[in-house]
N, C-alpha and C positions, 0 to 999 in steps of 0.2 A: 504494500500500500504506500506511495508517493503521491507527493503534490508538488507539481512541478511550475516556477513562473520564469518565463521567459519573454526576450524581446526587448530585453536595454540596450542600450548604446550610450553613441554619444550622439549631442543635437544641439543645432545650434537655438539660441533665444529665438521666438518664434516660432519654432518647428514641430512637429511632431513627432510622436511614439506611439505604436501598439505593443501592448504587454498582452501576452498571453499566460494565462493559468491553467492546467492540464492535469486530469488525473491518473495515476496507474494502479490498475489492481480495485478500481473502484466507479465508479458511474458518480457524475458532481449532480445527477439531479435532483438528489435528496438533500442536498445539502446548500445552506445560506454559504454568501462565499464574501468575503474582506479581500481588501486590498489593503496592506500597509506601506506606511517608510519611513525607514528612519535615514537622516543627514547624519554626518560626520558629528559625534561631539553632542548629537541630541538625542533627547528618547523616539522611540519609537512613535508614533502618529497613527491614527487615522484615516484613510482616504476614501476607500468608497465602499459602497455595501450593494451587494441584490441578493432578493431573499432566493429560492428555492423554483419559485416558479415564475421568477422573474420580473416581480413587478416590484414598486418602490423600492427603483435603486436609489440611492443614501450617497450624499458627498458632503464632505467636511467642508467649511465657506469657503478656503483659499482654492478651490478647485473646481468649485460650482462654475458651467460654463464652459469651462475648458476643457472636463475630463468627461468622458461618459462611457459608462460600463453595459456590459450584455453580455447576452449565456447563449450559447449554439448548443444546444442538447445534443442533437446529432452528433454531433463530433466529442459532445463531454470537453466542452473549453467555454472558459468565462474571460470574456476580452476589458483591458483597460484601454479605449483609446484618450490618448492625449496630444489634447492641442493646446496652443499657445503657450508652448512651456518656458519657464524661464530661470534664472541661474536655483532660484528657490526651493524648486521642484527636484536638483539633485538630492537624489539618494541612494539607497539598495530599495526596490521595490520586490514585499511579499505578499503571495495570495494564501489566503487559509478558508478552511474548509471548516461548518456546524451543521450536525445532522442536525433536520431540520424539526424534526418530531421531538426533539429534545430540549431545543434552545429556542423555539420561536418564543415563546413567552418574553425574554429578554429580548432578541430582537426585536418585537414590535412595541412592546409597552414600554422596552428602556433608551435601549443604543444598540445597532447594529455592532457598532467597535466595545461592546461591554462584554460580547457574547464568548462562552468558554470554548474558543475555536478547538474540533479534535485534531484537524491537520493542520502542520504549517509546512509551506513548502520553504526548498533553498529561495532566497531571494535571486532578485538580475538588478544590474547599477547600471542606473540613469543619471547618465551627464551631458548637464547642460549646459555650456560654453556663450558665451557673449560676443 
C-alpha cells in the first residue's frame, strides 16, 4: 500500500504545475485526499482538500484561485493543478489519503486538514524561481 505525489519541478513566477497523487495497492475512491506543504524552515501547511466523491474541494486562502484540485476515478489519481505560482508556493508538496467512512465526520463539521490522514505519501519539490 503506497501513496504516491508527483509532478514538481521547477517554475518560473507565473507558471504553472500539475501535481499528481496516485495510489498503489489501493483504489483512492474511498478515500478524502489532502494536499500539503511544507517550505524550508516552516511547519507543515494546509492546501487543498476533496472529499471522496469529489465534491467541496477545500483551499487554504493563499491558494484560493490559483490552485484547483480533482479526482479521475478511472485512473485512481487526484490532481493539484497550479497556477499563478509564485516564489511562496515553494515547497515539498504531499498528498495523503482518509478512508472516508471513518473521518468524514471531521472532514465536514471540522477541517478537511484536521482529519487523521491513514496514508501519506513521499512528497515532490516545487520551485519557484523569479
Amino acid at each position: 500500500v503506497q501513496l504516491q505525489a508527483s509532478g514538481g519541478g521547477l517554475a518560473q513566477s507565473g507558471g504553472s504545475l500539475r501535481l499528481s497523487c496516485v495510489a498503489y495497492g489501493f483504489t483512492l475512491d474511498d478515500y478524502h485526499i489532502g494536499w500539503f506543504r511544507q517550505a524550508p524552515g516552516k511547519e507543515r501547511e494546509g492546501v487543498s482538500c476533496i472529499s471522496s466523491s469529489g465534491s467541496m474541494p477545500y483551499y487554504t486562502d493563499s491558494v484560493k484561485g490559483r490552485f484547483t484540485v480533482s479526482r479521475d476515478s478511472a485512473k485512481s489519481t487526484v490532481y493539484l493543478q497550479m497556477n499563478s505560482l509564485s516564489r511562496e508556493d515553494t515547497a515539498i508538496y504531499s498528498c495523503a489519503a482518509a478512508l472516508s467512512r471513518r473521518h468524514s465526520g471531521t472532514y465536514y463539521s471540522r477541517s478537511c486538514f484536521e482529519v487523521g490522514y491513514d496514508y501519506w505519501g513521499q512528497g515532490t519539490l516545487v520551485t519557484v524561481s523569479s
